[in-house]
C-alpha positions in Angstrom: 95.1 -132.4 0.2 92.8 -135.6 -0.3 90.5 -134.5 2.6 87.5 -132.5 1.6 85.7 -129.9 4.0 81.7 -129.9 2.7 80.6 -127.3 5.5 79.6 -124.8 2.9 77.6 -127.7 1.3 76.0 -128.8 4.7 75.2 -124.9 5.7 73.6 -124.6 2.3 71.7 -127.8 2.9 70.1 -126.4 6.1 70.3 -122.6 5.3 72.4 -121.2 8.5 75.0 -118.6 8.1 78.6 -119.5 9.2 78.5 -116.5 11.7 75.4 -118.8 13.0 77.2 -122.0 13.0 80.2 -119.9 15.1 77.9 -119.1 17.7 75.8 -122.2 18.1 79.2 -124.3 18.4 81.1 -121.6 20.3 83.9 -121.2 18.0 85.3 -117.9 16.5 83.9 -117.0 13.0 87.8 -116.4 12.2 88.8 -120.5 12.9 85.2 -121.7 11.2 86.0 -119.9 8.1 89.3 -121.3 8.1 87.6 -124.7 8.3 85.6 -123.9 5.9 88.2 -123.1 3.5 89.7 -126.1 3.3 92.7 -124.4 5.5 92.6 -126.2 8.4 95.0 -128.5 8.9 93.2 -130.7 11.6 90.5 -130.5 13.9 89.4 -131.7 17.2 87.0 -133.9 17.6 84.8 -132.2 19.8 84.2 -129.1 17.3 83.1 -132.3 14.7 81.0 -133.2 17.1 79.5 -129.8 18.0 79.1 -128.8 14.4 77.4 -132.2 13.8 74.9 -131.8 16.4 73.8 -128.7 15.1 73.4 -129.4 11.8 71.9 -132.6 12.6 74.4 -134.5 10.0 77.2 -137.3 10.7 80.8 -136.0 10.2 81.0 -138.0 6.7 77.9 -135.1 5.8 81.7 -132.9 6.2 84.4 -134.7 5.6 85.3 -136.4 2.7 88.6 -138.2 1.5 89.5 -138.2 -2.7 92.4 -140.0 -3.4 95.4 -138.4 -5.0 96.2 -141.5 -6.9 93.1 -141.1 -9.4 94.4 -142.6 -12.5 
């Protein structure tokens, strides 16, 4: 999948657990680790929004596309 989930680099960056994150956006641990993962297969854009404002970063600090078509 060209879209790249860097939570695990962003929770590194500001040294919170994910079972912290889960709390402070009010989402289950279960559907953050699946985000996480790389898993996911979408997400809305209020749980961007809510993981963005806690760990202060813009949603590109998250999500990142790589082309497929790297030749």
């Amino acid at each position: 999948m060209p879209i790249i989930v860097n939570l695990d680099v962003m929770l590194a960056r500001r040294k919170m657990s994910l079972s912290e994150l889960a709390e402070k956006v009010d989402i289950t641990l279960a559907n953050l680790s699946i985000l996480k993962t790389g898993k996911a297969k979408a997400m809305r854009f209020s749980t961007l929004e809510a993981i963005c404002n806690v760990l202060n970063c813009q949603p590109g600090d998250i999500l990142e596309f790589v082309s497929e078509d790297i030749k």
